[in-house]
N, C-alpha and C positions, 0 to 999 in steps of 0.2 A: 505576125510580125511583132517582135518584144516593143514596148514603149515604153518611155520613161515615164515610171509613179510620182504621181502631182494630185494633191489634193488642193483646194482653197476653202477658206469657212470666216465667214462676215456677211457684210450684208450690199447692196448695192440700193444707189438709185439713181433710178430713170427717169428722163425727161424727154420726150417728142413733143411733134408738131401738132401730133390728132387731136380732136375731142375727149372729154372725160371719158375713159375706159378702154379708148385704144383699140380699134377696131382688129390690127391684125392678132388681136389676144385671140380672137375668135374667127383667123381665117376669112374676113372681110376687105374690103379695098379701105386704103388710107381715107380718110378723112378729107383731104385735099388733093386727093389722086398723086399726089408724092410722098415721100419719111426724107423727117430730119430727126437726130435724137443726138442726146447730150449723155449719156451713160459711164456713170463709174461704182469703181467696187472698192471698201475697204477690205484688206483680210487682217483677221484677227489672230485666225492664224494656217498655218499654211506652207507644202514644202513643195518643189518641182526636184525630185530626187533627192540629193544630198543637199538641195540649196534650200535655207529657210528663207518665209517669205513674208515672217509674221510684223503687222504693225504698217505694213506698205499700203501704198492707194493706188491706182491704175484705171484705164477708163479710156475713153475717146470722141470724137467728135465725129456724126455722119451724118449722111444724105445720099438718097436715092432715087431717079425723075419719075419712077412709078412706084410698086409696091415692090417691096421688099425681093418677094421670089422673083421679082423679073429682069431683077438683075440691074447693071450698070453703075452701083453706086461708088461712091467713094467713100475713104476712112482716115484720119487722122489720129492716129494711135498716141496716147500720153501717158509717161511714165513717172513716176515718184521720186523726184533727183536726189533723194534719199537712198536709193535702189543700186547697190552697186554693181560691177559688170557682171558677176555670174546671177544678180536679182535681174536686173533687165534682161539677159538676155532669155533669163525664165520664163519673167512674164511676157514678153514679145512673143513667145514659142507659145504660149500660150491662147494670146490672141489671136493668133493667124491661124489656130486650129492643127497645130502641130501636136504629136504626141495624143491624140486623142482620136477615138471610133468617128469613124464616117458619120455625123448626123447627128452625133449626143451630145454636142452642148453646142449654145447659142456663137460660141466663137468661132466654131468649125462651120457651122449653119452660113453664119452672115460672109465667112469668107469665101465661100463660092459665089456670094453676088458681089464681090466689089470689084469695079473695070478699074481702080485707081486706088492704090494707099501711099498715101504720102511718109516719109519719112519721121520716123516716131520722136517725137519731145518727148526731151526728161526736165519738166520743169517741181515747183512747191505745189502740191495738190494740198488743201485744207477741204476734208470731208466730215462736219459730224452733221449727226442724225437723231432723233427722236422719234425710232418707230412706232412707238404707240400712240404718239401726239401728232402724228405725220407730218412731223416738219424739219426743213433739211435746210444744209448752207452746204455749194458745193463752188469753192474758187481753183480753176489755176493760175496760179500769179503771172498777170497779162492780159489773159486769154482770154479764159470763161467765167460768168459767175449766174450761177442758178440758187433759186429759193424757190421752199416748197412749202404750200401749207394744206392745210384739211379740205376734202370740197366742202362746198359751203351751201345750205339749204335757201335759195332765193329768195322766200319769202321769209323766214326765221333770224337768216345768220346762223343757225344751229351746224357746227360742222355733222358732217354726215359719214359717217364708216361704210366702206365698199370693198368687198375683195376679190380676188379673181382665184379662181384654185384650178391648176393644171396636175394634176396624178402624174401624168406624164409628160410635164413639160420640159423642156432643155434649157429653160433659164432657170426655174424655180417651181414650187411646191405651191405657194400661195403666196399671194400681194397685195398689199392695201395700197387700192388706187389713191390719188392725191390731185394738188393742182399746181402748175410750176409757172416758173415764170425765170426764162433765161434770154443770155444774151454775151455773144462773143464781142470780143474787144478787138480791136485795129490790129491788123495780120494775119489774121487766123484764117486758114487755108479754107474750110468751111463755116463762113457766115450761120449765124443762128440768132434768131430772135422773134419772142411769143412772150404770152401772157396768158395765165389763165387755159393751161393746155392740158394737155395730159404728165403722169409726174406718177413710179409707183415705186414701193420700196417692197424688197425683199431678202431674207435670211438667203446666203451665199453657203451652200454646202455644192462643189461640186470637185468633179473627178474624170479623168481623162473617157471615163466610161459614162460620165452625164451627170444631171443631177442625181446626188445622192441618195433621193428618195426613202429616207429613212435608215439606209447604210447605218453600223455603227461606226464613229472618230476614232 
């Protein structure tokens, strides 16, 4: 079946409930026997066919009562009110795992477990980042507001570098874990709020066929 050609390239970061390092990075049960996570992506740059997509933010808010594969969760989809109607409804097709391979990227992945998505906001997303410093500010006006900084050595204060590297993962290549601390604002479909949790950033090359894995741009 033809698809429509979509690339994105930026970077994201994520924010869940678990412990430092995120157990389902490695096919474990959650941390608290449920997922909550706060995830968003800038692209830098980026087309879904003829639409460009460059300079946009997107992202969403979820929850799950068990682990991820077992399904039931829900999703809260948010768009970049910057994003006009052929940008949104790119990235919406996007997220819901349209126009892409069975199973190659995390959007396709996560949409077979959700029993509920809520109807998607286009609000101001403000996303910057310091990948090397791992420290992030991620607001939607209202809504959500996460920060993210280095974990931190207990006994030192020395922040501490950690990465996860997947070859073959469908979010990403590699990631520097971090430590987040978020929290939804009054309305917001799914509630979210931690400290001190899990938090990890990664370089965004992906493709209707998955991560791009070294691909050339």
């Amino acid at each position: 079946m033809s698809r429509v050609d979509w690339r994105i390239q930026g970077y994201d970061v994520t924010n869940c409930n678990c412990a430092w390092g995120c157990p389902c990075q490695f096919m474990s049960p959650p941390t608290h026997s449920h997922c909550q996570a706060g995830v968003f992506f800038r692209i830098d740059r980026g087309h879904f066919g003829e639409v460009r997509l460059d300079g946009l933010a997107f992202g969403g808010l979820f929850a799950w009562p068990k682990a991820i594969h077992m399904g039931g969760g829900q999703a809260q989809p948010i768009v970049d009110v910057r994003a006009d109607n052929a940008q949104r409804d790119a990235l919406l097709k996007i997220m819901s795992g349209e126009e892409t391979e069975p199973g190659a990227t995390i959007f396709n992945v996560f949409a077979s477990t959700f029993a509920q998505v809520h109807a998607p906001i286009f609000r101001p997303i403000h996303l910057e980042a310091d990948l090397e410093a791992r420290t992030a500010r991620v607001e939607v006006e209202g809504l959500f507001e996460a920060r993210v900084e280095p974990i931190r050595n207990p006994v030192t204060g020395t922040p501490v570098r950690a990465q996860i590297v997947l070859p073959e993962g469908f979010e990403y290549d590699r990631a520097d874990s971090a430590s987040g601390k978020v929290q939804t604002l009054i309305g917001a479909s799914i509630p979210l709020s931690w400290d001190g949790r899990h938090a990890h950033f990664a370089r965004l090359d992906m493709t209707g066929a998955g991560v791009a894995h070294g691909r050339a741009a």
